[in-house]
Biopython code that builds the backbone (N, CA, C, O; Angstrom):
import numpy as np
from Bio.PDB.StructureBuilder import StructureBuilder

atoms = [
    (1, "UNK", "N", (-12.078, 38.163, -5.586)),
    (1, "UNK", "CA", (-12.816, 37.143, -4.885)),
    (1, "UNK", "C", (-12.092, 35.789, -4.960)),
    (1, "UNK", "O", (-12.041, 35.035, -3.988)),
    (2, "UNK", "N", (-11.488, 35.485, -6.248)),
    (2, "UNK", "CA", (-10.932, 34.236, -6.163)),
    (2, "UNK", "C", (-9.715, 34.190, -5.161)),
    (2, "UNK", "O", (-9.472, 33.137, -4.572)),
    (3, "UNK", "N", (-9.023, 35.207, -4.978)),
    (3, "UNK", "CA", (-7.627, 35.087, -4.406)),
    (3, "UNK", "C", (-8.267, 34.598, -2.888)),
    (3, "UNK", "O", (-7.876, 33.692, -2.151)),
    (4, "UNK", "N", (-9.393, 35.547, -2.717)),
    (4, "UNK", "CA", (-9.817, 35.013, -0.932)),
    (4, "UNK", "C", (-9.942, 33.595, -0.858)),
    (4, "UNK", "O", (-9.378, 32.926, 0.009)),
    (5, "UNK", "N", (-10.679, 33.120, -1.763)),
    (5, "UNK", "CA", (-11.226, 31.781, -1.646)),
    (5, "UNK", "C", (-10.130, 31.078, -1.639)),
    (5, "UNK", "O", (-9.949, 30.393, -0.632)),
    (6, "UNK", "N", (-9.172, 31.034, -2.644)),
    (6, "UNK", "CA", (-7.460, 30.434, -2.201)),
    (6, "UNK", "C", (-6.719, 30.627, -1.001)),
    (6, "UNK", "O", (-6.119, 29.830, -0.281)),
    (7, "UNK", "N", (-6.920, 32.059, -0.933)),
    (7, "UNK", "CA", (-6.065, 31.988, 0.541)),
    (7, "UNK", "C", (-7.144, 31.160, 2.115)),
    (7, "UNK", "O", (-6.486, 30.673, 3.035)),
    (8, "UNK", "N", (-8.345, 31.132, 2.175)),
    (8, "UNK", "CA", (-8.803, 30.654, 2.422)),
    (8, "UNK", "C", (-8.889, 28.820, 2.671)),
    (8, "UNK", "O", (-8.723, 28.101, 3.656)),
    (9, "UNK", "N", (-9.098, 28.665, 1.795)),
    (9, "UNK", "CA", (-8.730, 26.905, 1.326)),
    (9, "UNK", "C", (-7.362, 26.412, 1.605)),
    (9, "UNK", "O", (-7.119, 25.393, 2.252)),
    (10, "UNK", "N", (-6.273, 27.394, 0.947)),
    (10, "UNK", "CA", (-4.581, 27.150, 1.193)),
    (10, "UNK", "C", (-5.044, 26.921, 2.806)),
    (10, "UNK", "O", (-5.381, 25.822, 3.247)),
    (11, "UNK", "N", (-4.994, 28.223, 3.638)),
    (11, "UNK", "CA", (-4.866, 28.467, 4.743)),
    (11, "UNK", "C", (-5.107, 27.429, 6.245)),
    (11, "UNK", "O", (-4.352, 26.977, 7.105)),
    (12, "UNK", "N", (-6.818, 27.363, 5.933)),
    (12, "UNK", "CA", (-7.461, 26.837, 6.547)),
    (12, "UNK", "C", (-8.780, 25.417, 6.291)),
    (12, "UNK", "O", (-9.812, 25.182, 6.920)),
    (13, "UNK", "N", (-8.398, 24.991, 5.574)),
    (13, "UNK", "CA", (-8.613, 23.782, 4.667)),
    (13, "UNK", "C", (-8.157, 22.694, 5.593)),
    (13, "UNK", "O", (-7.210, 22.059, 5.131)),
    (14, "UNK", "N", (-8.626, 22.254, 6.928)),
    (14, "UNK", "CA", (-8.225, 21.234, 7.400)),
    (14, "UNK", "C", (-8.352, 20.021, 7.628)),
    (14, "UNK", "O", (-8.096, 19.464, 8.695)),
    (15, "UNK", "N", (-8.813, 19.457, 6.504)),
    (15, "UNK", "CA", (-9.229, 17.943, 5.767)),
    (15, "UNK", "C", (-8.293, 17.545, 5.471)),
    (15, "UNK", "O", (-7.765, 18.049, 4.480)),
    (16, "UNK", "N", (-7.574, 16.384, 6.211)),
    (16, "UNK", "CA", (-6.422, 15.665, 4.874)),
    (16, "UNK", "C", (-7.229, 15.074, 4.070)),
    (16, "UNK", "O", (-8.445, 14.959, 4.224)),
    (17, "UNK", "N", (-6.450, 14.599, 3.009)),
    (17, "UNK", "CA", (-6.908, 13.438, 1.813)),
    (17, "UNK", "C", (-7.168, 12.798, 2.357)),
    (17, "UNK", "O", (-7.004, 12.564, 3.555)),
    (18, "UNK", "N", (-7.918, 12.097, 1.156)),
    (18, "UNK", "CA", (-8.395, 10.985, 1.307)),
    (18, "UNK", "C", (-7.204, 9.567, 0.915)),
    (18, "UNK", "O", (-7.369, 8.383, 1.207)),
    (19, "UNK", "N", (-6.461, 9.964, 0.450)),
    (19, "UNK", "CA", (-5.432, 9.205, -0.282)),
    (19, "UNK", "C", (-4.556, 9.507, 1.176)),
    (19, "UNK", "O", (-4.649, 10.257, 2.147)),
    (20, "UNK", "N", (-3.318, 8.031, 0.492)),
    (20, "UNK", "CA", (-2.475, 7.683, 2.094)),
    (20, "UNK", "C", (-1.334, 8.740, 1.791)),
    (20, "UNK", "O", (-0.913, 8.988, 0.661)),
    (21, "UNK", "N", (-0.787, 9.473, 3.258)),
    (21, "UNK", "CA", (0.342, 10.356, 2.346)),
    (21, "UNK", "C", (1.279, 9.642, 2.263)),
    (21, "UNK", "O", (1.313, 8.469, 2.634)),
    (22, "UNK", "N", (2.536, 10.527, 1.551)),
    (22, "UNK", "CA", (3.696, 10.167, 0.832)),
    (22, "UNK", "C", (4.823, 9.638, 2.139)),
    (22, "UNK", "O", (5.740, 8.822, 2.228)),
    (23, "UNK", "N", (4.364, 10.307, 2.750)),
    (23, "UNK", "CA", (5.156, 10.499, 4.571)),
    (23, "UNK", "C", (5.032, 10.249, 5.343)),
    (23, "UNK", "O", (3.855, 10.585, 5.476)),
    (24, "UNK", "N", (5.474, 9.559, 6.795)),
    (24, "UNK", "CA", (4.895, 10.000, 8.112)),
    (24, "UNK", "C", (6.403, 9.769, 8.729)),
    (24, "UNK", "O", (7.092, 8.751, 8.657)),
    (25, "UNK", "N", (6.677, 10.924, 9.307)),
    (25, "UNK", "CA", (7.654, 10.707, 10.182)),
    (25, "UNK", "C", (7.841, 12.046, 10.892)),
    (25, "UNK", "O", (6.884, 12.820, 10.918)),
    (26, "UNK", "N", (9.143, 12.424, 11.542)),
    (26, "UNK", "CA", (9.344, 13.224, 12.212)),
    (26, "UNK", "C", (10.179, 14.703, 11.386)),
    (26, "UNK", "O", (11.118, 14.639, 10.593)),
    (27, "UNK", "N", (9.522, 15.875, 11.851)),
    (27, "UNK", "CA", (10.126, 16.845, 11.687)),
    (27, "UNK", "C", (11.485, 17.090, 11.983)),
    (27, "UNK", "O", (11.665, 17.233, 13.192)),
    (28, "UNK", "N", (12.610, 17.199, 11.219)),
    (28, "UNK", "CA", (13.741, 17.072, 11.615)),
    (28, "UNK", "C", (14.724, 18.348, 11.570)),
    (28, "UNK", "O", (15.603, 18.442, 12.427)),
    (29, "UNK", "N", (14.559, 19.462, 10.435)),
    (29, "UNK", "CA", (15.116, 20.646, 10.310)),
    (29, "UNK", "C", (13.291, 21.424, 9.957)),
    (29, "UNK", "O", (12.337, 20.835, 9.450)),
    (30, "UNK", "N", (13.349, 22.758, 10.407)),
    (30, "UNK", "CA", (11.877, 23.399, 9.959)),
    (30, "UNK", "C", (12.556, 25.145, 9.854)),
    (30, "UNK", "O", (13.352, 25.686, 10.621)),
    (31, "UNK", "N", (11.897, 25.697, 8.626)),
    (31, "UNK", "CA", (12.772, 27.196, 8.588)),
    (31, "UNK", "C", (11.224, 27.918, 7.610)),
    (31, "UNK", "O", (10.164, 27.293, 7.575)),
    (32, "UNK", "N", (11.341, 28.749, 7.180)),
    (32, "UNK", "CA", (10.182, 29.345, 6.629)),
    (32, "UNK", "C", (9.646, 29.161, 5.713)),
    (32, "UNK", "O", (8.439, 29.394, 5.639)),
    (33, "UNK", "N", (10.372, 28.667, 4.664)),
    (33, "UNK", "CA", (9.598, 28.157, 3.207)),
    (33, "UNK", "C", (10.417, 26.183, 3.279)),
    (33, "UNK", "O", (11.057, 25.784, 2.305)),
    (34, "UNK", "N", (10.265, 25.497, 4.214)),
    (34, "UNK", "CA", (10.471, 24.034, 3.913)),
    (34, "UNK", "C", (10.517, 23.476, 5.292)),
    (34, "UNK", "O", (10.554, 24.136, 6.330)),
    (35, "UNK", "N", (10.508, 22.058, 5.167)),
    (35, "UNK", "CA", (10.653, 20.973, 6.098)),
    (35, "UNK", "C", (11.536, 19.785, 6.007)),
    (35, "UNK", "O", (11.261, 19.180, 4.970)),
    (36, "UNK", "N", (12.464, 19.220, 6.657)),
    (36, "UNK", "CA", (12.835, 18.067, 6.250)),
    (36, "UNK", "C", (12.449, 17.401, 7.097)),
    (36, "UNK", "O", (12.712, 17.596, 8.283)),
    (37, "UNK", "N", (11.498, 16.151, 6.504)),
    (37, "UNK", "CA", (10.491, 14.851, 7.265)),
    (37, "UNK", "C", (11.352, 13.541, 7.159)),
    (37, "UNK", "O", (11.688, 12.814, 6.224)),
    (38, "UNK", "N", (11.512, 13.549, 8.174)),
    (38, "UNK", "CA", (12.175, 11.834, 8.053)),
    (38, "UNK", "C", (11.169, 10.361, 8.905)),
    (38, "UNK", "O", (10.808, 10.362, 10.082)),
    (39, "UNK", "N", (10.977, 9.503, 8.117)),
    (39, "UNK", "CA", (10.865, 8.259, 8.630)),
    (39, "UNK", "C", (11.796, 7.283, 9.015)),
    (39, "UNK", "O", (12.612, 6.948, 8.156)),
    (40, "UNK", "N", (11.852, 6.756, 10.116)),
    (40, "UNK", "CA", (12.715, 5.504, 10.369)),
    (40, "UNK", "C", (13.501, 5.883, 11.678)),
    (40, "UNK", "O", (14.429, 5.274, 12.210)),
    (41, "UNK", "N", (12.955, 6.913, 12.009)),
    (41, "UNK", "CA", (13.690, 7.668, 13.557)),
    (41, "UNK", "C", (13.096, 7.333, 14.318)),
    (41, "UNK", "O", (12.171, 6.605, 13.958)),
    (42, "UNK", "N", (13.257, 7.703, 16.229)),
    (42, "UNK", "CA", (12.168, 8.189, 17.330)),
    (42, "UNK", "C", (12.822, 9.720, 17.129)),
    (42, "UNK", "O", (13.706, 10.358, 16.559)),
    (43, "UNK", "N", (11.606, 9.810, 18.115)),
    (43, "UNK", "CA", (10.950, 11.506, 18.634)),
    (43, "UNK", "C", (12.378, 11.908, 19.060)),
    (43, "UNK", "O", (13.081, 12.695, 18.427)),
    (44, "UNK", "N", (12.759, 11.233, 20.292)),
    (44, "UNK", "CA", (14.124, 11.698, 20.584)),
    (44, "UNK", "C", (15.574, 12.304, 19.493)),
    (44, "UNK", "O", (16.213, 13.346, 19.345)),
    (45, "UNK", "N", (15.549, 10.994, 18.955)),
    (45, "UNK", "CA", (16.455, 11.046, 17.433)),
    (45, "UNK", "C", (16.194, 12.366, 16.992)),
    (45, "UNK", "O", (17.085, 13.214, 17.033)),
    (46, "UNK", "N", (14.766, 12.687, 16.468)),
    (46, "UNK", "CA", (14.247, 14.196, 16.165)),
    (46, "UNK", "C", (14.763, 15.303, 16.534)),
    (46, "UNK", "O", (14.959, 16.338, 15.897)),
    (47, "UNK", "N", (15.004, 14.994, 17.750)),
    (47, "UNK", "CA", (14.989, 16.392, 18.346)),
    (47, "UNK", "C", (16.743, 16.669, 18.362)),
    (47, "UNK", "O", (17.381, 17.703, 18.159)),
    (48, "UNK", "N", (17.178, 15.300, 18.686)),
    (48, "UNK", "CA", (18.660, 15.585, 19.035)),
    (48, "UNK", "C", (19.968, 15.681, 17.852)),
    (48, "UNK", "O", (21.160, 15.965, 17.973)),
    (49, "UNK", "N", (19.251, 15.361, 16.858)),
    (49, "UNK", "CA", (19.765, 14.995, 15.628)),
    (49, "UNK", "C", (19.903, 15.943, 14.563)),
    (49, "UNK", "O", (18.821, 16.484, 14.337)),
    (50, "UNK", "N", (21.009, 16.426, 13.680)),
    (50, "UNK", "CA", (20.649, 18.056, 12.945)),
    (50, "UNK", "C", (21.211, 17.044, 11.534)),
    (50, "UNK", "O", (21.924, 16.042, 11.487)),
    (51, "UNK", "N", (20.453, 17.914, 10.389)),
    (51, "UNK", "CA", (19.946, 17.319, 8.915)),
    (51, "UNK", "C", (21.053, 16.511, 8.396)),
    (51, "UNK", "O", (20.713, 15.646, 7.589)),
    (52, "UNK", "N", (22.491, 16.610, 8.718)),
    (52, "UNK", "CA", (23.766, 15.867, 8.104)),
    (52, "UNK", "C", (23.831, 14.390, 8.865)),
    (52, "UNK", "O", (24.102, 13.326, 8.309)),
    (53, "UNK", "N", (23.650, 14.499, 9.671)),
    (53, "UNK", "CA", (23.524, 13.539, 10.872)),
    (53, "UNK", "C", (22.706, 12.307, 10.516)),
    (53, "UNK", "O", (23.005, 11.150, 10.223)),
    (54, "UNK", "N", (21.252, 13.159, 10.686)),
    (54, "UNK", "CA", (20.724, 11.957, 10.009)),
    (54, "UNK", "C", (20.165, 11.281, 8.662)),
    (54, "UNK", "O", (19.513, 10.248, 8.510)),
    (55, "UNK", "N", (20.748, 12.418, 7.545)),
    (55, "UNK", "CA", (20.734, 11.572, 6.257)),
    (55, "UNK", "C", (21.866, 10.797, 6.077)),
    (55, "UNK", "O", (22.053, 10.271, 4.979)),
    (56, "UNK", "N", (22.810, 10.613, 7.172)),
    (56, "UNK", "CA", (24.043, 9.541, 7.206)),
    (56, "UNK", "C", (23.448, 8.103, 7.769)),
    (56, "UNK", "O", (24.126, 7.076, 7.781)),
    (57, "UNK", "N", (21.769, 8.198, 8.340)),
    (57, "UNK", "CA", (21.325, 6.854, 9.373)),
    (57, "UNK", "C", (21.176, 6.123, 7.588)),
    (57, "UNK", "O", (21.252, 6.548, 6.435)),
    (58, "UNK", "N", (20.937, 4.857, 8.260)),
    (58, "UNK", "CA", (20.479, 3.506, 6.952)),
    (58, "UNK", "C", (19.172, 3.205, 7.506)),
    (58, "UNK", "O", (18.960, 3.261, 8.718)),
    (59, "UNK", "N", (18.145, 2.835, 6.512)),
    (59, "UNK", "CA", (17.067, 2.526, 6.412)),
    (59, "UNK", "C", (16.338, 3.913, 7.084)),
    (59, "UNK", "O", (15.707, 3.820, 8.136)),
    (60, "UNK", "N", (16.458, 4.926, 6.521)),
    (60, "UNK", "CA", (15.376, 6.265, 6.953)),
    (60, "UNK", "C", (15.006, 6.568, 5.153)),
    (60, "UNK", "O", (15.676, 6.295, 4.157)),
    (61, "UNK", "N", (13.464, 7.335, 5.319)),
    (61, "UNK", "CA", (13.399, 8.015, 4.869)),
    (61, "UNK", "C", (13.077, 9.600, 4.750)),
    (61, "UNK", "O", (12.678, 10.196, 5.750)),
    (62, "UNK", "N", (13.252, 10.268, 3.533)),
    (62, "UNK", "CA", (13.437, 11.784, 4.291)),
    (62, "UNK", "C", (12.754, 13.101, 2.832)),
    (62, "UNK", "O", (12.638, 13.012, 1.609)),
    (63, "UNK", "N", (12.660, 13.458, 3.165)),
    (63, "UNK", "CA", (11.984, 14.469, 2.195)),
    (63, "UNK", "C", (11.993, 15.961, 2.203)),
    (63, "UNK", "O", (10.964, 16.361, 2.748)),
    (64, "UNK", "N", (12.423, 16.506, 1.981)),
    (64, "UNK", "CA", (12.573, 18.365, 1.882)),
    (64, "UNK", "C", (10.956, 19.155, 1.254)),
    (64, "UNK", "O", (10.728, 19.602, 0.130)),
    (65, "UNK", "N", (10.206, 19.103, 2.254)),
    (65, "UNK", "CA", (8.863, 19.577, 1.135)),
    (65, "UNK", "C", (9.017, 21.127, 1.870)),
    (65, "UNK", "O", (9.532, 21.516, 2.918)),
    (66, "UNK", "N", (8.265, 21.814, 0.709)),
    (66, "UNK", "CA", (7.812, 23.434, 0.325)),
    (66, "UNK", "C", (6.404, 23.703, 0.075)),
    (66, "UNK", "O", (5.466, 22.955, -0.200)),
    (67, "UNK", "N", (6.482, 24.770, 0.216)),
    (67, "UNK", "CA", (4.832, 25.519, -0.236)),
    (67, "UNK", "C", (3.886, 25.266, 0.880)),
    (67, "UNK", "O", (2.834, 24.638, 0.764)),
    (68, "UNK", "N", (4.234, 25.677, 1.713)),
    (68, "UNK", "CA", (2.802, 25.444, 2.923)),
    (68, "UNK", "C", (3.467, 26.103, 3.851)),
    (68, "UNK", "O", (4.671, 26.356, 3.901)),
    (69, "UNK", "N", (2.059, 26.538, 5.065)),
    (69, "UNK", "CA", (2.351, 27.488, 6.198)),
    (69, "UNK", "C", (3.348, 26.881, 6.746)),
    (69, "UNK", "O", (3.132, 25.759, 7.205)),
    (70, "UNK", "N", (4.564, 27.399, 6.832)),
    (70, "UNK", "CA", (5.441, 26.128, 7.783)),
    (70, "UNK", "C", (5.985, 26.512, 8.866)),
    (70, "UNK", "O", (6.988, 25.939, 9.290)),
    (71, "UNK", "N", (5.233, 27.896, 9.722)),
    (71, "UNK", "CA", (5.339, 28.528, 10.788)),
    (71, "UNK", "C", (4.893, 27.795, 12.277)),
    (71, "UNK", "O", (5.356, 27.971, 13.404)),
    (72, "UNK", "N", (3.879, 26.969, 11.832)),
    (72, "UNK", "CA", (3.027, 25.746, 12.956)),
    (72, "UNK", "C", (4.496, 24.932, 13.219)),
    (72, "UNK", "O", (4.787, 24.816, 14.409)),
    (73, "UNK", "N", (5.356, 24.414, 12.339)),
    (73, "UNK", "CA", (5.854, 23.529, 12.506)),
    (73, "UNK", "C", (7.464, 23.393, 13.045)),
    (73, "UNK", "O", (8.406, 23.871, 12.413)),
    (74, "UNK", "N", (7.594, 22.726, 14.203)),
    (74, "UNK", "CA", (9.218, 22.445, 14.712)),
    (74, "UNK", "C", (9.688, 20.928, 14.530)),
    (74, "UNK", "O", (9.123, 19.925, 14.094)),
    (75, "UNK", "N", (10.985, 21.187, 15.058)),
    (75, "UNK", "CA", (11.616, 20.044, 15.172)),
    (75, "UNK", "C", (11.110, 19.105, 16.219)),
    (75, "UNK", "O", (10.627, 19.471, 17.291)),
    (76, "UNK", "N", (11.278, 17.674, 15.768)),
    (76, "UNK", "CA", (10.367, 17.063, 17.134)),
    (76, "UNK", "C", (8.991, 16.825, 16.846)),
    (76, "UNK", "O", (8.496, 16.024, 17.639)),
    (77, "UNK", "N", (8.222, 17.247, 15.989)),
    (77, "UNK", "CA", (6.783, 16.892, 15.673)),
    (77, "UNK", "C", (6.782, 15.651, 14.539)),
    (77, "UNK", "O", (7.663, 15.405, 13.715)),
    (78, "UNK", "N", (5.866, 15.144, 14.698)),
    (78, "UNK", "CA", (5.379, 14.069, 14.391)),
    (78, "UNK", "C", (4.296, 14.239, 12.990)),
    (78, "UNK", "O", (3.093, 14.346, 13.230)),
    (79, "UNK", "N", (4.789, 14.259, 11.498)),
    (79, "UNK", "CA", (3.681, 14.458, 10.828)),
    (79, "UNK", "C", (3.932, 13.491, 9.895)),
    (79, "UNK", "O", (4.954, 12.837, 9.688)),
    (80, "UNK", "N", (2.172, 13.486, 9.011)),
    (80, "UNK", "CA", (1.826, 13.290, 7.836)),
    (80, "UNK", "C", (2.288, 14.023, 6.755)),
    (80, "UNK", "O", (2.428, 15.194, 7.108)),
    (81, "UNK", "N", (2.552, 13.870, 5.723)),
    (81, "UNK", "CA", (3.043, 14.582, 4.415)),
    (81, "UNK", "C", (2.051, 14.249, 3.216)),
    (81, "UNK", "O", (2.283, 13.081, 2.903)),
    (82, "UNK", "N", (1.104, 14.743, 2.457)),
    (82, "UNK", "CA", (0.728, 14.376, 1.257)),
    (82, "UNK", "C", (1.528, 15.232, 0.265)),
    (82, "UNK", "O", (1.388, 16.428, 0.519)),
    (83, "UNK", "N", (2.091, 15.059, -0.480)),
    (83, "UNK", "CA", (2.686, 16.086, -1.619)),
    (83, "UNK", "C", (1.844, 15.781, -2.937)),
    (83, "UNK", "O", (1.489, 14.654, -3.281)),
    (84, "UNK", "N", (1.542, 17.151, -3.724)),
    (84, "UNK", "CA", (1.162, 16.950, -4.879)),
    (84, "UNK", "C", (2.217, 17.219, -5.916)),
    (84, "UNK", "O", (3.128, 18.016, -5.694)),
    (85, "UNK", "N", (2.082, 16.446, -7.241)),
    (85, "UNK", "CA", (2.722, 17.016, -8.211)),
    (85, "UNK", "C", (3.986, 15.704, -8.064)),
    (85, "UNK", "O", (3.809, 14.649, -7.456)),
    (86, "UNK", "N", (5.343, 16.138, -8.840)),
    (86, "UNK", "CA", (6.025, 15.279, -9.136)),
    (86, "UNK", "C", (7.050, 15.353, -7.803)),
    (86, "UNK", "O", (7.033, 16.497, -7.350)),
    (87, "UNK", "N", (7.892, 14.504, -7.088)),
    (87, "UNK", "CA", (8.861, 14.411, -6.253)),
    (87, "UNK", "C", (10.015, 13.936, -6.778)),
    (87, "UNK", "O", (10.041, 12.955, -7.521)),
    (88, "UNK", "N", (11.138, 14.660, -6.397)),
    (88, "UNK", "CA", (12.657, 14.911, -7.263)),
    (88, "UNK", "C", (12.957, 13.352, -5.980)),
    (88, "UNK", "O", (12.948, 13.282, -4.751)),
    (89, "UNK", "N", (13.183, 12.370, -7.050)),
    (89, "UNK", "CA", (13.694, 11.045, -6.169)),
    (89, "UNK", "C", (15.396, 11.298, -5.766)),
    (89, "UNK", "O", (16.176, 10.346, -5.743)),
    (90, "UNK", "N", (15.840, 12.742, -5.452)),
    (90, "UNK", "CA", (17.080, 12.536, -4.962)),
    (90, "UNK", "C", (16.978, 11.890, -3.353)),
    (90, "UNK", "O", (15.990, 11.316, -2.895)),
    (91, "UNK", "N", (18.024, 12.099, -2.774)),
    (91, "UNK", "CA", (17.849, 11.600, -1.140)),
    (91, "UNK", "C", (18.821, 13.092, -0.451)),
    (91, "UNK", "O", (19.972, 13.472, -0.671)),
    (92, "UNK", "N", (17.638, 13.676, 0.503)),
    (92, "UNK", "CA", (16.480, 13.589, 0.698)),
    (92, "UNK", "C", (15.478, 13.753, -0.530)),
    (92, "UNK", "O", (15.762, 14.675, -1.295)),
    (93, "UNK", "N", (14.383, 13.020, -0.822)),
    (93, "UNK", "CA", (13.948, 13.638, -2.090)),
    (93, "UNK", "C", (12.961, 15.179, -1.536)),
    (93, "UNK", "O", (12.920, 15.789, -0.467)),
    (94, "UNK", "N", (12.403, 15.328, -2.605)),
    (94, "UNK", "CA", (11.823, 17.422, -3.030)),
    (94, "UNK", "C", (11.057, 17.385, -3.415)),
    (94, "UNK", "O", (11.074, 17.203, -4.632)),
    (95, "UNK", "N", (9.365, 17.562, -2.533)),
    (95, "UNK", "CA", (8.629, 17.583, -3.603)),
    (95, "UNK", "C", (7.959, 19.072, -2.718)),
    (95, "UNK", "O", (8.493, 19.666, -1.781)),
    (96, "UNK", "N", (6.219, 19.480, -3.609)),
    (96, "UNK", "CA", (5.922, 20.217, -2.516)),
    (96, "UNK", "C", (4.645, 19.387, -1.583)),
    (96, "UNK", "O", (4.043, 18.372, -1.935)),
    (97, "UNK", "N", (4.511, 19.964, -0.640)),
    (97, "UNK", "CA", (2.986, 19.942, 0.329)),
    (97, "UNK", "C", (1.739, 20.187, -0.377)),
    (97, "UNK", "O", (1.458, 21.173, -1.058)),
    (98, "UNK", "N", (1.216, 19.434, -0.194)),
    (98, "UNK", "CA", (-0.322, 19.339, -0.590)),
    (98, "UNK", "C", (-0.852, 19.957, 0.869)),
    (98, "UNK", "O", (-1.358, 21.040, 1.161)),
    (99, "UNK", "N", (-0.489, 18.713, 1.691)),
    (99, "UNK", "CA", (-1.057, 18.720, 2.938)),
    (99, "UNK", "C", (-0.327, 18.292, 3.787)),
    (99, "UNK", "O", (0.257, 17.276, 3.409)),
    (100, "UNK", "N", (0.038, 18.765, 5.290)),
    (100, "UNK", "CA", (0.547, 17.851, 6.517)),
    (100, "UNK", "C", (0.031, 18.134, 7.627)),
    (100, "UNK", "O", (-0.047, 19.207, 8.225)),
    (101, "UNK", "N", (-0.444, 16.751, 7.965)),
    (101, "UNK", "CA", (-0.787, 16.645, 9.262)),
    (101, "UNK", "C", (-0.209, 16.496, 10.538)),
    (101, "UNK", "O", (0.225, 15.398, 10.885)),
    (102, "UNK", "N", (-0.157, 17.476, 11.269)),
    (102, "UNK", "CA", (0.700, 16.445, 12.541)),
    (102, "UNK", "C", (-0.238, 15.659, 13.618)),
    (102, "UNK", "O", (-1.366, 15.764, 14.100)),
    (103, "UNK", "N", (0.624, 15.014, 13.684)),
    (103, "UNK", "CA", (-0.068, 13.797, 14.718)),
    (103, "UNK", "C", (0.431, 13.914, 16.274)),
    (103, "UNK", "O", (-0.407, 13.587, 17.114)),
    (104, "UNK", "N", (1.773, 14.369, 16.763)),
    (104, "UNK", "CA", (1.844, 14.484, 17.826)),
    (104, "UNK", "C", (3.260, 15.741, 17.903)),
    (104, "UNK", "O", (4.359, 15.792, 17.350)),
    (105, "UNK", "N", (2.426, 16.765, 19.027)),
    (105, "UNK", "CA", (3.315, 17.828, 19.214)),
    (105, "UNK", "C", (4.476, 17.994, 20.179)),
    (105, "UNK", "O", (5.139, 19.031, 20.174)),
]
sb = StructureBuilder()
sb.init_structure("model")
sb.init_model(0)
sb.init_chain("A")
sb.init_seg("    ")
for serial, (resi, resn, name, xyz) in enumerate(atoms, 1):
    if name == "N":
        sb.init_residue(resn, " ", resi, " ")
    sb.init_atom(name, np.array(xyz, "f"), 0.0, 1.0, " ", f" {name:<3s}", serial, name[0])
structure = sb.get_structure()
């Protein structure tokens, strides 16, 4: 019974926090277990831009998060990031997903 209720909640739990997330920017690389989110781009930049590229821009930020459905998500989308737990301050930094929202598809 407990595992349902997790996969459940994991799954379909579609409340963000209440707290501000860690993130908002654009989906920039997306593969099955991660995301790399960058702030400080446009949509365009997003789409046209592949992960070496633009951790070479100045003034972005960027993040590699894990642990969440990450099948919803492409390059070019527009999300929120809450991560729980600790984030590895490398660049891009690493943490995982709590929660992400996207805001525009």
């Amino acid at each position: 019974m407990g595992y349902y209720l997790y996969f459940f909640f994991f799954f379909f739990d579609n409340n963000p926090p209440k707290s501000e997330p860690y993130i908002e920017g654009y989906v920039v690389e997306a593969d099955f277990n991660r995301i790399l989110v960058i702030n400080g781009i446009t949509e365009e930049q997003s789409k046209n831009i592949n992960e070496k590229e633009a951790l070479n821009l100045v003034n972005v930020e960027a993040i590699w998060v894990s642990k969440y459905n990450f099948f919803q998500f492409r390059k070019g989308q527009k999300v929120r990031v809450w991560v729980g737990g600790t984030v590895a301050e490398s660049f891009p930094a690493q943490g995982k997903a709590d929660y992400i929202e996207i805001i525009s598809k």
